[in-house]
C-alpha atoms as an extended CHARMM CRD file, in Angstrom:
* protein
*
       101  EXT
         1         1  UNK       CA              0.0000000000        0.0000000000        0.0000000000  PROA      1               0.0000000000
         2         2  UNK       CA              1.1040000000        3.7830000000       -1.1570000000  PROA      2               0.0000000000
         3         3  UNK       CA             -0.5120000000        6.7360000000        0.6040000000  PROA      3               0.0000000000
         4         4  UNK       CA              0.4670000000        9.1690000000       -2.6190000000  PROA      4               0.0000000000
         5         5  UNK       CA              0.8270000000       13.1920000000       -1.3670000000  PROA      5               0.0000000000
         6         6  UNK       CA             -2.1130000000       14.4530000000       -2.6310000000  PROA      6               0.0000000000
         7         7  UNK       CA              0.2500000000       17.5960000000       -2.8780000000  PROA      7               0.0000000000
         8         8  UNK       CA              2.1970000000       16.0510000000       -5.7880000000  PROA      8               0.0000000000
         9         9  UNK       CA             -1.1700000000       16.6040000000       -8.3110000000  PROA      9               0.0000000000
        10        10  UNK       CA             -0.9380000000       19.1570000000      -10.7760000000  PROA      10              0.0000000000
        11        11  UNK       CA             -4.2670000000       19.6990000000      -10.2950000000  PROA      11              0.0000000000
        12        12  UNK       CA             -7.8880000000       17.9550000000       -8.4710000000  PROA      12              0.0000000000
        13        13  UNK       CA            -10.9700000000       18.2400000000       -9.7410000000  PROA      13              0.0000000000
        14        14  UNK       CA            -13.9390000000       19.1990000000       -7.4810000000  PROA      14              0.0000000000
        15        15  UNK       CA            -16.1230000000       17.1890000000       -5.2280000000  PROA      15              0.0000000000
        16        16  UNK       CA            -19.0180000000       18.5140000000       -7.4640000000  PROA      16              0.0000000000
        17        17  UNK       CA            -18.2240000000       16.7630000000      -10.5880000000  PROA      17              0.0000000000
        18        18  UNK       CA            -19.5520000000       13.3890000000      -11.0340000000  PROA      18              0.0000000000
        19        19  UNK       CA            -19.1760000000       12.6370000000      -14.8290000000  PROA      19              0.0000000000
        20        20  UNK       CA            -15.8030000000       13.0260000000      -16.2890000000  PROA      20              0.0000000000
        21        21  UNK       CA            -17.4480000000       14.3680000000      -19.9230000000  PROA      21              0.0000000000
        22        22  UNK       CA            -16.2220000000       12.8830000000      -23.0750000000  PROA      22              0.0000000000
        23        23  UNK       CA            -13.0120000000       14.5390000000      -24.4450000000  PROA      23              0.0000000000
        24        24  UNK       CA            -13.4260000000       16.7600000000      -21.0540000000  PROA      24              0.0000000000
        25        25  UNK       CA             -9.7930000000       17.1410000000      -20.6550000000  PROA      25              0.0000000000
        26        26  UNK       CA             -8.0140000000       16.0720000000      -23.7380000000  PROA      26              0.0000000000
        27        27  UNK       CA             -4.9090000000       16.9770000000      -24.5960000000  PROA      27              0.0000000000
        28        28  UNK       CA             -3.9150000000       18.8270000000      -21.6490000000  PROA      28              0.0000000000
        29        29  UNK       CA             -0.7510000000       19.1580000000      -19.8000000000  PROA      29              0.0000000000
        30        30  UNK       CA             -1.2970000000       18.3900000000      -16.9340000000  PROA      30              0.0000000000
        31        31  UNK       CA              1.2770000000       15.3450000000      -15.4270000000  PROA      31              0.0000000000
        32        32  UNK       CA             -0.4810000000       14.2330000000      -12.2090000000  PROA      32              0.0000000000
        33        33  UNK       CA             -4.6350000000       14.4820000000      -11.7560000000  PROA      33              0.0000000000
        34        34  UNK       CA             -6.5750000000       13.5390000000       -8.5540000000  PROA      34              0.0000000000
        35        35  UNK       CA            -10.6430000000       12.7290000000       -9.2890000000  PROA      35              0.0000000000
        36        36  UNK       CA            -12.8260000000       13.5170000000       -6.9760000000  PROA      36              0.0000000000
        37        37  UNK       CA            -14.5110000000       10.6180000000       -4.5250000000  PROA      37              0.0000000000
        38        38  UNK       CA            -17.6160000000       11.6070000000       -6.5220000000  PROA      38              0.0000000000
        39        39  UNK       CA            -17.1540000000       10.8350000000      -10.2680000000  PROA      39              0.0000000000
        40        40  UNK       CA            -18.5090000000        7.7690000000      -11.1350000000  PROA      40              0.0000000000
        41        41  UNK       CA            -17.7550000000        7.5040000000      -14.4890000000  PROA      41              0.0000000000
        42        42  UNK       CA            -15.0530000000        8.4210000000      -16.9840000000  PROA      42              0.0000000000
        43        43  UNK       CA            -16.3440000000        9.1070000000      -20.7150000000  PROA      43              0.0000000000
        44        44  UNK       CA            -14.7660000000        8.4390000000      -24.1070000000  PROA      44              0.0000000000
        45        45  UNK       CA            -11.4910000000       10.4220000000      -24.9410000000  PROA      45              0.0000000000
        46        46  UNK       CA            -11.8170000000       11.8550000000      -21.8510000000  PROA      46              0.0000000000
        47        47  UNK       CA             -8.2600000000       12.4800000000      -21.2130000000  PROA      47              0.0000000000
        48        48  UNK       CA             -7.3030000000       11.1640000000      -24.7910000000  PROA      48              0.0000000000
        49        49  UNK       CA             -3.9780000000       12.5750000000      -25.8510000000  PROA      49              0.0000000000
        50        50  UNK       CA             -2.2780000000       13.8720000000      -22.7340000000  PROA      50              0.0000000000
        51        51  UNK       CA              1.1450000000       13.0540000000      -23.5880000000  PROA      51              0.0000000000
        52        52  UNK       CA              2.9670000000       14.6270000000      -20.1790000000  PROA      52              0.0000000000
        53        53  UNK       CA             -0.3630000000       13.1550000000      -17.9610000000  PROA      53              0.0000000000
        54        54  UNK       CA              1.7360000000        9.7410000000      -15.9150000000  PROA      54              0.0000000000
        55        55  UNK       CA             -0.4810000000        9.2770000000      -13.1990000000  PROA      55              0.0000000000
        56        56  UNK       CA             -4.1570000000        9.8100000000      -11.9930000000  PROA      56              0.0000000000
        57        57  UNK       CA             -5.9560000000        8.7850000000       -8.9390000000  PROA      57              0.0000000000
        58        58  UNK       CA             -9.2300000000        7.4360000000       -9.5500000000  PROA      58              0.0000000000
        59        59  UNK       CA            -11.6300000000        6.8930000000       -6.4950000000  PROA      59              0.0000000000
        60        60  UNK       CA            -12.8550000000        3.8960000000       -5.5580000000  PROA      60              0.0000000000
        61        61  UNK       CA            -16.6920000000        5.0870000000       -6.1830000000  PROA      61              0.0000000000
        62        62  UNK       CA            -15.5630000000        5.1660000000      -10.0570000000  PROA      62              0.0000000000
        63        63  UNK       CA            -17.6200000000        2.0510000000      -11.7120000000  PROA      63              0.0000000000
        64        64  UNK       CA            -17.4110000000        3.0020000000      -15.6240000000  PROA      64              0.0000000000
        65        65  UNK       CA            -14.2540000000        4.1730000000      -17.6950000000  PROA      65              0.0000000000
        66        66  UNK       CA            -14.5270000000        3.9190000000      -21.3310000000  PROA      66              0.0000000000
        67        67  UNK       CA            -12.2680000000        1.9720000000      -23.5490000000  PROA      67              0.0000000000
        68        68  UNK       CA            -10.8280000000        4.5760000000      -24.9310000000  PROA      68              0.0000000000
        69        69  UNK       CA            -10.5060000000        7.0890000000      -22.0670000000  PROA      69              0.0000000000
        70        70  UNK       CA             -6.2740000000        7.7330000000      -22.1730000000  PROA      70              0.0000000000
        71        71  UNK       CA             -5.7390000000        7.5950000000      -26.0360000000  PROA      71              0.0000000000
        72        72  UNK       CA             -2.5200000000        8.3970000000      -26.9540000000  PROA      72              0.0000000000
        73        73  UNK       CA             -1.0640000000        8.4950000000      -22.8030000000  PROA      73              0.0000000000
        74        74  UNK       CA              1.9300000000        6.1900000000      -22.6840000000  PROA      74              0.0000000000
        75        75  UNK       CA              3.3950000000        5.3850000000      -19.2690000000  PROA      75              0.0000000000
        76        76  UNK       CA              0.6580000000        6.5850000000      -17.1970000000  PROA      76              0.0000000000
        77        77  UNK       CA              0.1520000000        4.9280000000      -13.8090000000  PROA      77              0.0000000000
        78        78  UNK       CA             -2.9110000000        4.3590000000      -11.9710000000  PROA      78              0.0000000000
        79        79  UNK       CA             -3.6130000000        5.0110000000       -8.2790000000  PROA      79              0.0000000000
        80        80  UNK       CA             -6.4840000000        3.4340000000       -6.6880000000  PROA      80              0.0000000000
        81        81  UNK       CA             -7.7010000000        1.0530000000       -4.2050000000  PROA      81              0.0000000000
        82        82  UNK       CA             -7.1250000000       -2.9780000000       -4.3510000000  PROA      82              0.0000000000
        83        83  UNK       CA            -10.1300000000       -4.2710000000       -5.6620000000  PROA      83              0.0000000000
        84        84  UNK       CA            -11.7280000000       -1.1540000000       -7.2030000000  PROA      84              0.0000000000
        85        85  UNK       CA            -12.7000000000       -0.7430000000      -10.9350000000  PROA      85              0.0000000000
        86        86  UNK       CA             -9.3170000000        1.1350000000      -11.3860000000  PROA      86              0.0000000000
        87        87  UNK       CA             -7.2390000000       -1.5880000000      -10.9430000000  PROA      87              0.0000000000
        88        88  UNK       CA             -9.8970000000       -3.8160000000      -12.9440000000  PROA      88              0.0000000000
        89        89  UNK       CA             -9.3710000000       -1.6310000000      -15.7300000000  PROA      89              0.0000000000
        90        90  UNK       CA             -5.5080000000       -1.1050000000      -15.0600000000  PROA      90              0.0000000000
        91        91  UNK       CA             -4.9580000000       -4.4700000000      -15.4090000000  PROA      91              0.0000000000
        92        92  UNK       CA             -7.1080000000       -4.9780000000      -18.2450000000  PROA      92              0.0000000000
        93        93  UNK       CA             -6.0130000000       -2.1650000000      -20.7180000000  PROA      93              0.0000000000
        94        94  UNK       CA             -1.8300000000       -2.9830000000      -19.7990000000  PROA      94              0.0000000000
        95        95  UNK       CA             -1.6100000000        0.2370000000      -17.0430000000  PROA      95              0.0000000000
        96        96  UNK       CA              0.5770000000        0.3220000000      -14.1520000000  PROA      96              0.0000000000
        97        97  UNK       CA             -1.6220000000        0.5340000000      -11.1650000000  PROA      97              0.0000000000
        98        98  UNK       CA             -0.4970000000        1.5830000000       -7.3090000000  PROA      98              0.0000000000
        99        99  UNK       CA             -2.7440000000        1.2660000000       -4.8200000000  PROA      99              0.0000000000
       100       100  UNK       CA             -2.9710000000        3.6320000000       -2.0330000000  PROA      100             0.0000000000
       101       101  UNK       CA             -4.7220000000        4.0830000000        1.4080000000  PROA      101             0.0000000000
């Protein structure tokens, strides 16, 4: 287990937000993202050609992430918790995944 400094992220998205949109936040800049406990759900290209973006925490709460959601991000790492749909999907699509407390 890895409790990651949530002061190492670039940037975190508010509690508010729920849905991560399709093509939301493609091709930003960003290098290290935190999701909110809230979303639920990360859309189609939604951070599809980040080419700097290596890791994002995605909450445990988080039950959908398209296919297709990091098109074009090579090397990015995962954070999650054991058992969650992140490292489901981690696992599935060839992503590193670290899981965290």
């Amino acid at each position: 287990m890895l409790t990651y400094p949530l002061s190492k992220f670039d940037f975190k998205l508010p509690a508010s937000l729920k849905t991560i949109e399709a093509e939301a936040f493609a091709g930003i800049s960003a290098r290290r993202v935190k999701l909110a406990e809230g979303v639920s759900k990360i859309s189609s290209s939604s951070f599809a050609n980040c080419p700097n973006l290596t890791c994002i925490y995605i909450p445990d709460g988080c039950t959908s992430i398209a296919t297709n959601a990091f098109t074009g991000v090579i090397n990015l790492t995962i954070y999650g918790h054991d058992g969650s749909y992140a490292e489901f999907f981690a696992g599935k699509h060839g992503y590193d995944f670290i899981s965290v407390e």
